[in-house]
C-alpha positions as CSV (number, residue, x, y, z in Angstrom):
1,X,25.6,57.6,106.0
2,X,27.8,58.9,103.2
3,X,30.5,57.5,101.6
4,X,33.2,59.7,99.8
5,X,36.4,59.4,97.5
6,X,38.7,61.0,94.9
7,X,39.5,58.8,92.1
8,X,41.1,59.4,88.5
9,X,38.1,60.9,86.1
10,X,37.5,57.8,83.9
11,X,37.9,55.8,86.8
12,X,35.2,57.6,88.5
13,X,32.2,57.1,86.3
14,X,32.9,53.5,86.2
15,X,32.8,53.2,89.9
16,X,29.6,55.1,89.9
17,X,28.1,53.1,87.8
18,X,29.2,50.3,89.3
19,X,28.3,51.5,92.6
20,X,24.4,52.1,91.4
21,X,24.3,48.3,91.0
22,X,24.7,47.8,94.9
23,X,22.2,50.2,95.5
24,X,24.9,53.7,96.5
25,X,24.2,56.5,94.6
26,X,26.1,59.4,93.7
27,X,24.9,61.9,95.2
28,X,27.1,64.5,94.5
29,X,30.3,65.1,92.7
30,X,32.9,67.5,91.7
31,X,35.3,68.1,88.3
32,X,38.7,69.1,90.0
33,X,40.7,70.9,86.8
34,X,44.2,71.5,87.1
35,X,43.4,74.7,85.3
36,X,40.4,76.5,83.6
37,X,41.5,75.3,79.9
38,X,42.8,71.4,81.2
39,X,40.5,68.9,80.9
40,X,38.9,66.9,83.8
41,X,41.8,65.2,86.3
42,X,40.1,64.1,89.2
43,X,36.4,63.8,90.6
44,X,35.7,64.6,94.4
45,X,32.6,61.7,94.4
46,X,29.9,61.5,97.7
47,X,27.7,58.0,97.6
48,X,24.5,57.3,99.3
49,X,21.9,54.8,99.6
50,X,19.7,57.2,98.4
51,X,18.6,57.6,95.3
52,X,18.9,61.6,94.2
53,X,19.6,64.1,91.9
54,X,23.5,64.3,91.4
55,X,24.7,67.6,92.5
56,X,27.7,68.8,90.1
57,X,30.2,71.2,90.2
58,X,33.6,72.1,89.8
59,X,37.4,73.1,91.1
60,X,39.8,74.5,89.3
61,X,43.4,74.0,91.5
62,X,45.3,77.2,90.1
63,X,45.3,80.0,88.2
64,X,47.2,80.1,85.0
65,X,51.1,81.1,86.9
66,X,52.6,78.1,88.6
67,X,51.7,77.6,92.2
68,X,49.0,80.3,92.1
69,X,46.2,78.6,93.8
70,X,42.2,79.6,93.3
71,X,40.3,80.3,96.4
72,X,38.1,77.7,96.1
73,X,41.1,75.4,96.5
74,X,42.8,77.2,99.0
75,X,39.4,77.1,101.1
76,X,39.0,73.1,100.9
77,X,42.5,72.4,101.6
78,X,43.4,75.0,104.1
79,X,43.4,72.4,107.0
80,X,46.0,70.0,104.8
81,X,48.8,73.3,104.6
82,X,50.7,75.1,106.7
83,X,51.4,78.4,103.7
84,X,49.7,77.9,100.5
């Protein structure tokens, strides 16, 4: 199975870490930016039990105007929102 969560960045790479040493693996994970020139928020983390190459990428929420959301966010939280 696979287990995912969001956490805070620094928060993040301590639980990965810490979750290697119970043998769950990240497997893949993703940089969520506020915006392009911001610096890491958030990370979008999956865990398995096994042991691969972590897959990395990365969301940027919005655009540089207020409220004006990238694609790639509208796309993964489309279900969440009625209008955005």
């Amino acid at each position: 199975g696979k287990f995912s969560l969001i956490l805070p960045y620094i928060e993040g790479l301590r639980f990965c870490e810490l979750a290697a040493t119970y043998h769950l693996y990240c497997t893949r994970m993703t940089e969520v930016h506020p915006k392009a020139e911001k610096p890491i928020e958030r990370l979008l983390i999956q865990l398995e039990k096994e042991q691969k190459q972590t897959a990395v990428d990365q969301l940027i929420i919005q655009h540089e105007k207020r409220n004006d959301w990238t694609a790639a966010y509208k796309k993964l939280t489309k279900e969440f929102y009625l209008k955005i």
